[in-house]
Steps between C-alpha positions, in 0.01 A plus 500: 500500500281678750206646357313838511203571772317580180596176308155296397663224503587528928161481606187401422239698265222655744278215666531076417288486197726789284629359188739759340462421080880573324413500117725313334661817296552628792746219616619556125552852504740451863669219297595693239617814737714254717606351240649837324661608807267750616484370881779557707533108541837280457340218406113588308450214380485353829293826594206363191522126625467554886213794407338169330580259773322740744197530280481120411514447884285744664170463637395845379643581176416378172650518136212589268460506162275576212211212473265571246269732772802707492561534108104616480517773739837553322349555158263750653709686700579859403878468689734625248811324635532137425650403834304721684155307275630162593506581912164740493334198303618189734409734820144528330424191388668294840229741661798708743387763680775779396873521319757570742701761248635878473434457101266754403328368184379244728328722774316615154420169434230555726568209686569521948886561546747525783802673560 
């Protein structure tokens, strides 16, 4: 299936060294919405695996979850939303530069964000 100009995953992030960080609830949270038929998708399952087979193979992304750096700034972190918590405190503590999201409890957060 042909992808959108827009699509991260049909080109590179901006210059070699980029690493784009995908909390793991992240992954989870498009599991779940596949999974309950809120993609237009014939197939999601297949949707959640290849998203996963793309990650796993990829010389830029990266599945991250929450070490024990992320579950301090976790416990300190004034994000009222769990999920939201869990990717402001593994963007923190794996030292990324911003949070690419239109969620606006994390532009509070204080931390850099994008979009």
């Amino acid at each position: 299936m042909p992808r959108p100009r827009n699509d991260v995953r049909s080109r590179p992030a901006v210059g070699r060294a980029a690493i784009v960080l995908i909390p793991e609830i992240v992954i989870g949270e498009f599991a779940y919405v596949a999974l309950k038929g809120r993609l237009e998708s014939r197939d999601p399952k297949s949707e959640v695996t290849e998203l996963m087979r793309e990650i796993d193979a990829s010389s830029y992304l990266r599945a991250a979850s929450m070490d024990s750096a992320a579950w301090e700034k976790f416990l300190d972190s004034a994000v009222p939303e769990l999920h939201d918590r869990m990717i402001y405190s593994i963007a923190s503590a794996k030292g990324a530069p911003a949070i690419i999201t239109p969620d606006k409890e994390l532009k509070l957060s204080g931390f850099p964000t994008l979009w």
